[in-house]
C-alpha positions as CSV (number, residue, x, y, z in Angstrom):
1,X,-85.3,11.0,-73.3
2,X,-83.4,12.7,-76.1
3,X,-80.3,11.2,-75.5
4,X,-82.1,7.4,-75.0
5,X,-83.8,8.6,-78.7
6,X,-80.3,9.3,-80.3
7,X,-78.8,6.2,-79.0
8,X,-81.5,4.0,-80.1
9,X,-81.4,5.3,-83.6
10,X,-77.4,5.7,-83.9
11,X,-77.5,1.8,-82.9
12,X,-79.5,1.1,-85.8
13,X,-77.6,3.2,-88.0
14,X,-74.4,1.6,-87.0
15,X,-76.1,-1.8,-87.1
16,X,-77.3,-1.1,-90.9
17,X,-75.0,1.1,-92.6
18,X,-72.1,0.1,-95.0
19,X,-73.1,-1.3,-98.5
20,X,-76.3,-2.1,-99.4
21,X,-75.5,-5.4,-100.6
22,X,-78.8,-7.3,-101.0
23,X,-78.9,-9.1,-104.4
24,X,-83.1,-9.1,-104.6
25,X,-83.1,-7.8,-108.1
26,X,-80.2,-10.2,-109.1
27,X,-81.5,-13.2,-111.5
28,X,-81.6,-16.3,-109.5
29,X,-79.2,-18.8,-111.3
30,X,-76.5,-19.5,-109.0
31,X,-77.5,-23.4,-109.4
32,X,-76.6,-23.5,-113.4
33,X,-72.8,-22.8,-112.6
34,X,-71.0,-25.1,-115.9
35,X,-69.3,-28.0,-114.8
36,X,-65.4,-27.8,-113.2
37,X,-63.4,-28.6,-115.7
38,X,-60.7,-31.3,-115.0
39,X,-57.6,-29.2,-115.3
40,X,-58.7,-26.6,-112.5
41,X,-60.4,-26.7,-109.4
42,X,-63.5,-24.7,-108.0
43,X,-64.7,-22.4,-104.4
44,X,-68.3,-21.9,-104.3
45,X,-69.1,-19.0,-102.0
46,X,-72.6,-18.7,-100.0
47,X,-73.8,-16.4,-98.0
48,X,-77.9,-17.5,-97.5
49,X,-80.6,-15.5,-96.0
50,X,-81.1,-17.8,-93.1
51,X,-79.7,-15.1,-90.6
52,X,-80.2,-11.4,-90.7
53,X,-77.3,-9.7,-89.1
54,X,-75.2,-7.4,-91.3
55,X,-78.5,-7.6,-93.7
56,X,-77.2,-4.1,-95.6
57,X,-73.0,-5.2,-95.1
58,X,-71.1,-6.5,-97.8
59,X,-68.5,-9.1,-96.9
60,X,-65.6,-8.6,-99.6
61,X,-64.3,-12.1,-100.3
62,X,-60.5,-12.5,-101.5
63,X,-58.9,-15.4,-102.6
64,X,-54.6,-15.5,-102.5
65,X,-55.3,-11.5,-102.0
66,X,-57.0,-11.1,-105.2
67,X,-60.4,-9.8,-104.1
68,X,-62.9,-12.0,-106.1
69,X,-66.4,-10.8,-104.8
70,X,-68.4,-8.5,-102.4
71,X,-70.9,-11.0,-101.1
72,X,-74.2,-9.7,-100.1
73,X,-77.3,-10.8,-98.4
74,X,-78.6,-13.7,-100.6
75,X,-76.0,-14.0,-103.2
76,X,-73.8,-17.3,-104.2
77,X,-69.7,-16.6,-106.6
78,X,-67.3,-19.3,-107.6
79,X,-63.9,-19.0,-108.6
80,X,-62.1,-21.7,-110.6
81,X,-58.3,-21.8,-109.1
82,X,-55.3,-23.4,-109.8
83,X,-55.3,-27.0,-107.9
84,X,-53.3,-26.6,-104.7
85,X,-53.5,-25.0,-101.5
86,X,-54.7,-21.0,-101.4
87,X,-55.8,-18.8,-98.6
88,X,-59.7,-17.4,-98.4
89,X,-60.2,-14.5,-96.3
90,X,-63.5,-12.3,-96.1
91,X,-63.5,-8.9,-94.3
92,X,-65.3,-5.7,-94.5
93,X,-64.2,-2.4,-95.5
94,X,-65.4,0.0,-92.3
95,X,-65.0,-2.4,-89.5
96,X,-61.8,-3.9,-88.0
97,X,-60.7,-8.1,-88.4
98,X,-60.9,-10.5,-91.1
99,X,-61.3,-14.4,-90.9
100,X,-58.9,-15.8,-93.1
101,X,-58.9,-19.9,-94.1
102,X,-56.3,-21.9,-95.4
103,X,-57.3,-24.7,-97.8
104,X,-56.3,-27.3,-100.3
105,X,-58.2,-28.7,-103.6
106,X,-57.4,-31.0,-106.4
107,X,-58.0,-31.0,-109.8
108,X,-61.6,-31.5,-111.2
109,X,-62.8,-31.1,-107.0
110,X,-65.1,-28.5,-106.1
111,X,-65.4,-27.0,-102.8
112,X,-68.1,-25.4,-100.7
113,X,-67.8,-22.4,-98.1
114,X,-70.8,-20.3,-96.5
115,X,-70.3,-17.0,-95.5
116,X,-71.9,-16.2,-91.8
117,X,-72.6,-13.4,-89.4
118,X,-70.2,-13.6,-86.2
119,X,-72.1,-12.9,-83.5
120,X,-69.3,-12.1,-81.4
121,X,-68.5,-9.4,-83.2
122,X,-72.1,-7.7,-82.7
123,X,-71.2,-8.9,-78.8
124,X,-68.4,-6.7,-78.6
125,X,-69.5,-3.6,-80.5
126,X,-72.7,-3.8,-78.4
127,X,-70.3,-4.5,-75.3
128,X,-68.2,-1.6,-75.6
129,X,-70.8,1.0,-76.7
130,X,-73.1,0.3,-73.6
131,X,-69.7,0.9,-70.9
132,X,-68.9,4.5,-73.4
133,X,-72.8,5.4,-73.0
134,X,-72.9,4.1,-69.6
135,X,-70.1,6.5,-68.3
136,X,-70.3,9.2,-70.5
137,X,-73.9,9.4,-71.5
138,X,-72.8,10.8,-74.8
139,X,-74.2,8.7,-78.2
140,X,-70.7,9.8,-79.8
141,X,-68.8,8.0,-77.0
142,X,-70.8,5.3,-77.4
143,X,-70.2,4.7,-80.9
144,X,-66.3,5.4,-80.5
145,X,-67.0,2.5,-77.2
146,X,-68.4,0.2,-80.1
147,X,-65.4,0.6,-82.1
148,X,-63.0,0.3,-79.5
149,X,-64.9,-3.0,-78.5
150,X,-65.1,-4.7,-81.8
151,X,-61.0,-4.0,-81.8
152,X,-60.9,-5.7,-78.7
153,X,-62.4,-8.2,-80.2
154,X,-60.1,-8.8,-83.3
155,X,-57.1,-9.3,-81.0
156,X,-58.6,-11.9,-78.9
157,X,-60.2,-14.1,-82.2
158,X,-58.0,-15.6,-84.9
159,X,-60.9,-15.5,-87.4
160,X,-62.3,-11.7,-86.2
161,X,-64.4,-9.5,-88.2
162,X,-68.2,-9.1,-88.9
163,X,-67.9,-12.3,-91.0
164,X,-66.7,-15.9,-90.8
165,X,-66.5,-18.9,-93.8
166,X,-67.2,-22.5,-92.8
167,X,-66.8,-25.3,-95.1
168,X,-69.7,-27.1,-95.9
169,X,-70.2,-30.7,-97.9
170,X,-71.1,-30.7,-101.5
171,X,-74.6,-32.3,-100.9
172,X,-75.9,-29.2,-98.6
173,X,-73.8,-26.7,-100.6
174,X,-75.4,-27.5,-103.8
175,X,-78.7,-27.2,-102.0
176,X,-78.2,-23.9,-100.2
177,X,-77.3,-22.5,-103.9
178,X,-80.7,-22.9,-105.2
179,X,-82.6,-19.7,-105.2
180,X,-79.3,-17.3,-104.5
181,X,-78.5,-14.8,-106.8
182,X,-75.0,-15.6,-108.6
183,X,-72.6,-12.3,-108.1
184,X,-69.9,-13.4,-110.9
185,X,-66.4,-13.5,-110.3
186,X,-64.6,-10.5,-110.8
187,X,-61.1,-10.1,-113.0
């Protein structure tokens, strides 16, 4: 019983932990973003409340390796870029992978991406801890099992991690950024 207990809670410890990166107190203005100007180009970033896994993670989003944003549960960022093509990539600091996108924009364009859960990285975390608690019946193997899983994981998916960015049109982009909390772009 003790053991079941301690697995049950170090599952929703691992689950939860990380930065709390909800944006609740954050004013909601992500849809009165200024215009793109003509010389430069823009990324809007979303990451919407529509799922709840990794609620407390923060997704750090870079841009050309410049990291531009941690991107919580909730929140909406920009960055105006140099037209062209640049590499996106979003990752998290305490567990393994990192889906990286390649895209091109021209001047005066604006683009839209939404940051989501991967599911199949909760598969595999969950995957491996169950066979470590399975043989060893020790909550300490599990989450070492979880780990060891989730690495599994990265080298069988090119976009791997606990996060994944998917383009979306400007029509439902626009629309998902009403009621998010803008995190500005960091320097």
């Amino acid at each position: 019983m003790y053991r079941t207990l301690l697995l049950v809670f170090y599952s929703a410890y691992s689950l939860s932990c990380g930065c709390a990166a909800s944006a609740e107190s954050a004013p909601k203005t992500a849809h009165l973003v200024a215009p793109v100007l003509e010389v430069n180009a823009r990324l809007y970033f979303l990451r919407t409340r529509e799922s709840k896994l990794y609620l407390f993670r923060g997704a750090a989003l870079t841009i050309d390796g410049e990291r531009v944003a941690i991107m919580g549960f909730g929140t909406a960022s920009y960055r105006d870029v140099e037209p062209g093509t640049h590499i996106v990539s979003v990752s998290t600091w305490d567990s393994p992978g990192r889906c990286t996108r390649q895209l091109s924009i021209a001047a005066g364009e604006a683009a839209y991406f939404e940051i989501l859960p991967r599911s199949a990285s909760f598969d595999a975390y969950l995957a491996g801890e169950t066979v470590a608690m399975t043989l060893t019946q020790h909550a300490m193997a599990a989450a070492f099992g979880g780990f060891l899983g989730s690495a599994y994981e990265v080298k069988r998916s090119e976009c791997s991690g606990l996060f994944a960015i998917s383009p979306l049109d400007g029509d439902t982009g626009r629309q998902r950024m009403t009621g998010l909390a803008l995190v500005l772009p960091q320097r």
